[in-house]
C-alpha positions in Angstrom: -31.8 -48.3 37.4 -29.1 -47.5 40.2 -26.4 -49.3 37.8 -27.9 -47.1 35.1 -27.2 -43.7 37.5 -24.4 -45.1 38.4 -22.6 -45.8 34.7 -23.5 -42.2 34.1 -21.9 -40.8 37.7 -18.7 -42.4 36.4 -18.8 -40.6 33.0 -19.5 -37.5 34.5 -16.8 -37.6 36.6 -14.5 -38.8 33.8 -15.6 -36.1 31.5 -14.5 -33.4 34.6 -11.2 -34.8 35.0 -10.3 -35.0 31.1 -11.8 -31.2 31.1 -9.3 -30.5 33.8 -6.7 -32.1 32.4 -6.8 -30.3 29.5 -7.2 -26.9 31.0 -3.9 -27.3 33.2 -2.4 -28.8 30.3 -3.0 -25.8 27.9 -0.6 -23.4 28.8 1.8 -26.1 28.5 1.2 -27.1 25.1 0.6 -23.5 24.4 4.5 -22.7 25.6 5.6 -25.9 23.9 3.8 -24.9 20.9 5.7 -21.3 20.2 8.9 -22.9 21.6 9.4 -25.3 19.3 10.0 -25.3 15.1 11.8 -22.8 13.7 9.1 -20.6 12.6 7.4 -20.6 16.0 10.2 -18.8 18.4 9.8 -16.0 19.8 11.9 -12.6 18.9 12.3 -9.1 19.2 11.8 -6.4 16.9 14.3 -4.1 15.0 14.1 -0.4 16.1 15.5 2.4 14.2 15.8 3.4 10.9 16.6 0.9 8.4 17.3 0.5 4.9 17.2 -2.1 2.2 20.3 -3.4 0.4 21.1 -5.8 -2.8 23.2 -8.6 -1.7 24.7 -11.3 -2.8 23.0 -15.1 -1.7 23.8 -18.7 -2.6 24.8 -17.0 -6.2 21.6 -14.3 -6.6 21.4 -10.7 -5.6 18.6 -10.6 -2.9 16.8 -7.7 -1.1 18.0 -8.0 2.9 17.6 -5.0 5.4 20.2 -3.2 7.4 19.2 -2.2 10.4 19.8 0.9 12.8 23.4 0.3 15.2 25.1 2.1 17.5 27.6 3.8 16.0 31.6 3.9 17.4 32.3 6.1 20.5 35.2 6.2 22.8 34.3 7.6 26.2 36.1 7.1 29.7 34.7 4.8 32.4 34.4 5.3 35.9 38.3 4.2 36.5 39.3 6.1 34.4 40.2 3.2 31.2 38.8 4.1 28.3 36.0 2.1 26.7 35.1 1.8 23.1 32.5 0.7 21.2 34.6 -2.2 20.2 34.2 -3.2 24.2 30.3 -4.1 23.6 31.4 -6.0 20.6 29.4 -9.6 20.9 27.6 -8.6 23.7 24.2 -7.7 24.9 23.7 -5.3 27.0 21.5 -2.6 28.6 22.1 1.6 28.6 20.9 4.5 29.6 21.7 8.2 30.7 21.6 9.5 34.1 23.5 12.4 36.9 25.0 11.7 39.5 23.3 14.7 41.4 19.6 13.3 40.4 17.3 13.5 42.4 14.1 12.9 40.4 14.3 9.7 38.7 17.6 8.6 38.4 17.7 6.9 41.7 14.4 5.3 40.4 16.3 3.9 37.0 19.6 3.0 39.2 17.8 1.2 41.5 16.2 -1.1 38.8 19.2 -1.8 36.8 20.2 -3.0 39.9 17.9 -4.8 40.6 18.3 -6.6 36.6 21.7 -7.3 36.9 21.5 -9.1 40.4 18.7 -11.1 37.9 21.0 -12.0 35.9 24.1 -12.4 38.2 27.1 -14.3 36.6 25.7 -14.3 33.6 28.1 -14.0 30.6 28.2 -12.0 27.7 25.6 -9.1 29.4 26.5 -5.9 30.1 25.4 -2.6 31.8 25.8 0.9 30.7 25.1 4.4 32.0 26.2 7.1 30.7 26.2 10.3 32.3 23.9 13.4 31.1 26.5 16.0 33.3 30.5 15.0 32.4 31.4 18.5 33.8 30.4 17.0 37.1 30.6 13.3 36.6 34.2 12.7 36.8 35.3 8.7 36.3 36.1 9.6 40.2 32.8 10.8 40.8 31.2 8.1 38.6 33.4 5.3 40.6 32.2 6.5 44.0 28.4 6.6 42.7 28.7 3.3 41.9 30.1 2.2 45.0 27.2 4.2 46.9 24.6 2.3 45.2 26.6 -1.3 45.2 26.8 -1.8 41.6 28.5 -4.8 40.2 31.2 -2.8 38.3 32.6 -6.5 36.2 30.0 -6.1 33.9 28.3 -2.1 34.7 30.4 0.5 33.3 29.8 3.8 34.4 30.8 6.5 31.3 31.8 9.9 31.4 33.8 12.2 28.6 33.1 14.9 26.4 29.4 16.5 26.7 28.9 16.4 22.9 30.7 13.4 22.0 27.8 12.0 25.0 24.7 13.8 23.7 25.3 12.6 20.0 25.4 9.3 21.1 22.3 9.6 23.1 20.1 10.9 19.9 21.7 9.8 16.9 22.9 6.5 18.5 20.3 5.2 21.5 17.3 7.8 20.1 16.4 8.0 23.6 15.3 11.3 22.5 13.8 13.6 19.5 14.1 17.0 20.9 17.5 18.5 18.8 20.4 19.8 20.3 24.3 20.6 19.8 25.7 18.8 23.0 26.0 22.7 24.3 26.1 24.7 27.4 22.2 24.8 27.3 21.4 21.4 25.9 20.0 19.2 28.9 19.1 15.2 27.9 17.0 13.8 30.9 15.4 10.1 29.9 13.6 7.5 31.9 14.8 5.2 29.0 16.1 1.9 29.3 17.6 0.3 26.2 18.4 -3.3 25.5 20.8 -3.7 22.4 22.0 -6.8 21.0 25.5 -8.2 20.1 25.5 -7.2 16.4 24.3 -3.3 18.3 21.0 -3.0 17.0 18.3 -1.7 19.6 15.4 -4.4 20.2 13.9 -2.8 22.9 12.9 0.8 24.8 12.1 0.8 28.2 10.9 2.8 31.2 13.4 2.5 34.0 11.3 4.5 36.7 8.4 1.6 36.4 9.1 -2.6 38.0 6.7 -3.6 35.3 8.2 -2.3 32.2 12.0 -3.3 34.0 10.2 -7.0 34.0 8.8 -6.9 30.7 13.0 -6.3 30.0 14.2 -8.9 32.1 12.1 -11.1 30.4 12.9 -9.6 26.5 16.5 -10.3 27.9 16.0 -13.8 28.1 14.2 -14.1 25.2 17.1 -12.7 23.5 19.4 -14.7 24.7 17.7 -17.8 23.7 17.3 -16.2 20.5 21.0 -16.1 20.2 21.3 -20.3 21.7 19.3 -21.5 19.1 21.1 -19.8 16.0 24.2 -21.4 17.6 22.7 -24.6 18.0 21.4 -24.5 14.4 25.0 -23.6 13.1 26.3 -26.6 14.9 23.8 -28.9 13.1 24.6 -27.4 9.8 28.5 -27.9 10.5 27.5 -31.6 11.6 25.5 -32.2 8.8 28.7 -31.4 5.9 30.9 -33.8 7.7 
């Protein structure tokens, strides 16, 4: 009788330890699960408008989409170089609109960037943008010493001033940090808590709000999402290229 008790001690006891096994094990398999295949990866949607187009493929006309971009700008950073669109070119990177003067949330949204870029320090091919809701205060001097007050990384976070229009335009017909209208005029005022990630073809995949550490981390981590994103299409096109030889 005792070995009896005893034979069903043991399975018990093995039963527990499989059980465990498997529950420290899920989230494992569960990571492993979406990470791997090519239909299981994680990505980012497409914000914006976007419209369908006829194009040619493999010798049919197919139905792709064209997404929303940011269109071409030319501004003037904070030392005074200009800076382009063509300067974002292949790159992803982060923007958003700010003063120098703020006192409400600005120094919030400043001091999260921050706080992403020392994240992702040395990191190549990501940049930061802020663009600058006042350009008849914000001088590239003004900008410059702002971002030496808040010891910003200033290799790869570009400060932008230059005309108020050209600015405002950019902010709701490129970024759509906004929907209220406006002509870039004396009286037009943008103020956004918006954060927005954009990736190297210029398409937006993500808003953000730069006043909160949560939503900041849920763009650190959309960030690296991206970016592997980006590895595995190169990785892929490095098969294919094997592959014909």
């Amino acid at each position: 009788m005792d070995n009896i008790n005893q034979e069903k001690d043991i399975k018990s006891k093995t039963s527990q330890r499989i059980l465990l096994l498997v529950i420290l094990l899920l989230p494992s398999l569960a990571y492993l699960f979406l990470s791997t295949g090519e239909e299981h990866f994680i990505t980012l949607p497409y914000y914006g408008p976007r419209e369908p187009v006829e194009i040619l493929k493999n010798g049919e006309m197919v139905t792709d989409t064209v997404y929303h971009r940011i269109p071409d700008f030319s501004l003037i950073r904070h030392d005074g170089r200009p800076f382009t669109r063509d300067h974002l070119k292949g790159k992803i990177f982060v923007a958003d609109y700010f003063f120098a003067t703020c006192q409400s949330i600005c120094p919030k949204m400043t001091s999260n960037m921050l706080r992403i870029q020392q994240r992702f320090k040395d990191t190549p091919g990501l940049l930061f943008i802020s663009h600058t809701v006042d350009p008849e205060h914000d001088s590239s001097e003004v900008l410059l010493q702002y971002a030496q007050m808040v010891h910003a990384d200033t290799s790869n976070w570009f400060f932008l001033t230059g005309e108020k229009k050209a600015l405002y335009d950019l902010a709701r017909n490129g970024y759509l940090i906004t929907a209220v209208e406006g002509n870039g005029g004396p009286e037009d005022f943008i103020h956004s808590e918006k954060l927005v990630l954009v990736d190297k073809e210029g398409c937006i995949r993500g808003f953000y709000d730069g006043t909160t550490v949560s939503s900041c981390d849920s763009l650190v981590d959309d960030i690296r999402v991206l970016m592997a994103d980006y590895a595995r299409r190169t990785q892929a096109q490095k098969e294919k290229i094997e592959q014909r030889k």
